[in-house]
FIVOLO-339657 format. One record per residue (C-alpha): residue in one letter; x, z, y. Coordinates in steps of 0.05 Angstrom, whole numbers, plus 32768, in hexadecimal, padded with zeros to 4 digits. Layout:
<sites>
AXZY/...
</sites>
This chain:
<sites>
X85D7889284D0/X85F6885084E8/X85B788318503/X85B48873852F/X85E088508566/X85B9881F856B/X8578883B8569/X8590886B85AA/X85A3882D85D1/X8560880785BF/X853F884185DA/X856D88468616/X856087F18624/X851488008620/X850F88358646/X853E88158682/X851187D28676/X84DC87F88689/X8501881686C8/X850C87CA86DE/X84CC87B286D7/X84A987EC8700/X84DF880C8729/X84CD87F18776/X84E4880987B7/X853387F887B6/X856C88328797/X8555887087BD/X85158863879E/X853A884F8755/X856188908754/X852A88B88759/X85108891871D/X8540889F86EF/X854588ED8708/X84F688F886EC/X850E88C186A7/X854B88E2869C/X854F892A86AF/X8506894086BE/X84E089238684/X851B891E864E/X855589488665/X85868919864F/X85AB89348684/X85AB897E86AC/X8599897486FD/X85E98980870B/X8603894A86E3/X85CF892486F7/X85E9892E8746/X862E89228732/X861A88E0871B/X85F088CE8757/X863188E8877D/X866388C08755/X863D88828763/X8633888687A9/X867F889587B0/X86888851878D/X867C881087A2/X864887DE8782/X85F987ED8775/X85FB88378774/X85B488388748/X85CC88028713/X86068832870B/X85EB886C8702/X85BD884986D0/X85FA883386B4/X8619887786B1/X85DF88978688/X85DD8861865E/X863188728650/X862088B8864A/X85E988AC861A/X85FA887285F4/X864A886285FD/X8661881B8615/X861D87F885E8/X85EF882B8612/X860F88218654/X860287D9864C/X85BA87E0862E/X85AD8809866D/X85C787D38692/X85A287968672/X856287BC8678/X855B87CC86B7/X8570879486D2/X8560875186B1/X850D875486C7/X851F8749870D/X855E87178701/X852B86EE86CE/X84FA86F08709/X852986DB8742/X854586AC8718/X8507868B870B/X84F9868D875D/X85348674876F/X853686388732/X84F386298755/X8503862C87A1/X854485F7878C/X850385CA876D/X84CC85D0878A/X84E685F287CB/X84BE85B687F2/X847685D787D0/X8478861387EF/X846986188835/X849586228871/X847386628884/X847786818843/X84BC86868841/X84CD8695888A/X849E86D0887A/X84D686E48845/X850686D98875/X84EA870B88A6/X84DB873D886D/X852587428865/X8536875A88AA/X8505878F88A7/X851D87A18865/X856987A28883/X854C87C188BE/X853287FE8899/X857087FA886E/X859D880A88A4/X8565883488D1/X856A886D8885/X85BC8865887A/X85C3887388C7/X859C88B788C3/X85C188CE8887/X860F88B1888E/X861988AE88D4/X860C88F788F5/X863789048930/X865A88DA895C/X869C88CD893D/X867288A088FF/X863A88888932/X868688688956/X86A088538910/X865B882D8908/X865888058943/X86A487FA8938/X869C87D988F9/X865E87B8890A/X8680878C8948/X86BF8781891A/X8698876288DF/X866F87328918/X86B7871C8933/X86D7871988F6/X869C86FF88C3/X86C986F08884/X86CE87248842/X87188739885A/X86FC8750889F/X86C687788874/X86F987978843/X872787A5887F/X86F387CC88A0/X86E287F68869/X872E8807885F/X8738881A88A4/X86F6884388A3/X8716886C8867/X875588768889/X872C888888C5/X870888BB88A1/X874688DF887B/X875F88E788C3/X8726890288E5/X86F8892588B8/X86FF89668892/X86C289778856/X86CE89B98843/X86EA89C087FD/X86B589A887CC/X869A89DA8793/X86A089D48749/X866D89AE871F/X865689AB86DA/X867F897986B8/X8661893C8695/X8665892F8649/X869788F2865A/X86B388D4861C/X86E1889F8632/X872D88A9863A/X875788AD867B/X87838876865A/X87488848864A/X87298856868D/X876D884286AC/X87728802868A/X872B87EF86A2/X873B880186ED/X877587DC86E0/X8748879E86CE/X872387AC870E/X875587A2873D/X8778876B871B/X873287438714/X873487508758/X877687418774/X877D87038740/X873D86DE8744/X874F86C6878A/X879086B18771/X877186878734/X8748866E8770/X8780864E8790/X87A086358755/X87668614873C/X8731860A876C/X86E786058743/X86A4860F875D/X868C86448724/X86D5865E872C/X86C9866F877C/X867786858766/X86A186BF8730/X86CC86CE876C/X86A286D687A0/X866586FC8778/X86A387308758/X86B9873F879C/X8678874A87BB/X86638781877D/X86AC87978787/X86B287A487CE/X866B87BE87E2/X8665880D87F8/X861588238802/X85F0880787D8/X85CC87B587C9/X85BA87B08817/X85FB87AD8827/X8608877087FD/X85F48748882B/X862687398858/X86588728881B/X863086FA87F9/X861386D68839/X865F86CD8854/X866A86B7880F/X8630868587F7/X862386698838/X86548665885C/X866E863E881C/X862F860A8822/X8619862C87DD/X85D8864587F7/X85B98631882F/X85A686718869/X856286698862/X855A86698814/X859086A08817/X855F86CD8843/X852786AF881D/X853E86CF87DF/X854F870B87F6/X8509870F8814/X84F2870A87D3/X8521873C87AD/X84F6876C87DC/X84C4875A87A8/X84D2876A8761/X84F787A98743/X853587BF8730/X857787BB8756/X858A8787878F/X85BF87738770/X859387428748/X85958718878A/X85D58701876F/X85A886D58730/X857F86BC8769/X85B7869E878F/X85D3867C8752/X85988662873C/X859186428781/X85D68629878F/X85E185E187A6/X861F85D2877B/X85FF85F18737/X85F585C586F7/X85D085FD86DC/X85A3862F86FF/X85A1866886C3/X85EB866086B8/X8602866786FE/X85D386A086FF/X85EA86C686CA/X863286BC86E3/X862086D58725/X85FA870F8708/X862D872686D9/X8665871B870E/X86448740873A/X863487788709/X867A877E86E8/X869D87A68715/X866A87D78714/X867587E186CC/X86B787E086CB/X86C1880E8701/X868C884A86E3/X86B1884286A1/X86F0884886C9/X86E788818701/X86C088B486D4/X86EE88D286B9/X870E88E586EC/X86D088F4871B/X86D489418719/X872589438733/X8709890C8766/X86D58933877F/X86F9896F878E/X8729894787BA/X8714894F880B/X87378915881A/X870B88EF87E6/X86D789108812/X86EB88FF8855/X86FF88B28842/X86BC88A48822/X869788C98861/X86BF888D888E/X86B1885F885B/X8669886F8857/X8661886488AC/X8681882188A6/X864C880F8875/X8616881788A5/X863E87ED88D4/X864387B088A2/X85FF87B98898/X85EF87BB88E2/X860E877C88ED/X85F1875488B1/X85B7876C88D2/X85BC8745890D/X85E0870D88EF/X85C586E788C0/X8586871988B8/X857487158900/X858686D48917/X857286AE88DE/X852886C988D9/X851086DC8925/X850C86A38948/X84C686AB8974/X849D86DD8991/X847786D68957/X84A786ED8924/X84B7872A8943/X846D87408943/X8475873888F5/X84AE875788F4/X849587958916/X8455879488EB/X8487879388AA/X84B587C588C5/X848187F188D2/X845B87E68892/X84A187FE886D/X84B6883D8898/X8473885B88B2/X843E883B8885/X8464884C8843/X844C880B8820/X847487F487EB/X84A287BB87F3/X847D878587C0/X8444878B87F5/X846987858833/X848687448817/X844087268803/X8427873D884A/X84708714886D/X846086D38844/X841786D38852/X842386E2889A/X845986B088A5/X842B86798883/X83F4868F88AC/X8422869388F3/X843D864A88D9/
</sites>
């Protein structure tokens, strides 16, 4: 009987490793993944439960697929499972990134100019249709549509992660104020075994990773110190999903002189074209940093950094999700919250998306042709990507 622990999280590893190796088309795309795994074809969990983890993730911030992954790994497998979940689904397209971005630092001068500027404009239409999908869904009416463009010309003025965080703060205060949900319905409850006192003591941890790594920073200033830092406070502070990353880890790694703009937009080209979560962007840019002794260990660190927030926030918040989710204010903040978002993402869409990757007549055309190819054509991403490097080398 003692092996049978272990046997349930092998099973839960394999079948997330195959999730990461096959699971294309960004987290909309990954959630409906797991629903067919998970409740369709093994009923691990009912359809309810199954929303109130979907909702419960979106509510919080970091990768909202990864932590629902994360969550039915918990519920499955305890602490072991969660992290099985975790390992599988994510490692193929860290290893693979990794590798790209180990190779880029080396051999960056082999590959042709035109390749990556491809990648480059990839990414905006990736942002671009990104932002185009959140719009639609988070930002009906005109009081968000006004929260939007509000955040989105305070983050281009103020460009720095406290501008950011301030900006989703004020959106949530915004939204207590001027929205009113109607009082949400009961819903099944999940078979959570973790305590409200350990749960406490890991949102504890949370906030005081978060509050006292920038402290540490001052006292002792150290490159892998800042790379902890910044990669904790980007999977910390992000509401809507990996897209959104983007403007906290660009202000972060290259503003710093970490990463250079165009490897940055390079890479994230290229996350467009492997599966499993965005996040994994985060082993790219440590593999590729300037500064690094070693490319796999400042890509793990950036990877679990980026990552450990995530876990330590589902661990902490479930508990407590059902009270949470019958609260309207809850409700109304994250509906403020949730415009901002498309504001951040609005402006990393014009800065450094935009401006680093458009910069002739020509580019635009591939733009449109990729843009197109995403939203109309329904091809998947991996091909869009091959289509952007081929075209930029041929444009070049």
């Amino acid at each position: 009987m003692s092996s049978m622990p272990l046997e349930r999280c092998w099973t839960i590893f394999l079948l997330f490793l195959r999730l990461g190796l096959t699971s294309f088309g960004g987290p909309v795309a990954h959630l409906g993944y797991f629903r067919e795994e998970f409740v369709t074809r093994r009923r691990w969990l009912s359809e309810s439960s199954y929303t109130d983890l979907v909702a419960l993730c979106q509510f919080l911030p970091g990768p909202s697929s990864s932590q629902v992954g994360m969550a039915i790994g918990l519920l499955r497998g305890g602490a072991t499972g969660a992290l099985a979940a975790w390992a599988g689904f994510t490692l193929p397209s860290a290893l693979m990134l990794c590798l790209f971005g180990m190779g880029l630092s080396t051999w960056g001068g082999a590959v042709p100019v035109g390749v990556l500027h491809g990648l480059k404009v990839v990414a905006v239409a990736v942002v671009a249709q990104a932002v185009w999908g959140m719009a639609r869904q988070l930002c009906t009416g005109a009081t968000r549509i006004a929260i939007t463009l509000a955040a989105a010309g305070l983050v281009l003025f103020w460009p720095m992660p406290l501008g950011q965080v301030s900006v989703i703060v004020a959106a949530a205060v915004l939204g207590i104020v001027l929205f009113k949900p109607a009082q949400a319905v009961l819903h099944e409850p999940l078979p959570i075994t973790i305590s409200r006192r350990l749960a406490l003591l890991l949102l504890g941890i949370f906030f005081a990773l978060l509050i006292g790594l920038p402290i540490c920073l001052e006292m002792w200033p150290n490159h892998l110190l800042a790379m902890v830092n910044a990669f904790y406070r980007a999977g910390a502070l992000v509401f809507g999903g990996g897209h959104v990353v983007l403007p906290l880890l660009q202000s972060a790694v290259v503003s710093n002189g970490w990463v250079s703009n165009d490897t940055f937009l390079s890479g994230y080209g290229m996350t467009q074209a492997v599966p499993g979560p965005l996040f994994t962007f985060s082993a790219f840019l440590g593999a590729s940093m300037n500064q690094s002794p070693n490319g796999w260990l400042c890509a793990a660190l950036c990877l679990i950094a980026i990552f450990t927030p995530s876990f330590l926030l589902i661990f902490g918040v479930l508990p407590f999700w059902e009270q949470l989710r019958r609260s309207v204010h809850t409700q109304a903040a994250l509906a403020g919250v949730n415009a901002a978002v498309v504001g951040l993402l609005l402006a990393a869409l014009y800065h450094p998306v935009w401006t680093g990757a458009i910069m002739k007549l020509a580019d635009l055309a591939l733009l449109l042709a990729a843009f197109f190819a995403l939203m109309f054509w329904r091809l998947p991403p991996w091909l869009v990507v091959l289509g952007c490097g081929v075209g930029g080398w041929l444009l070049s």
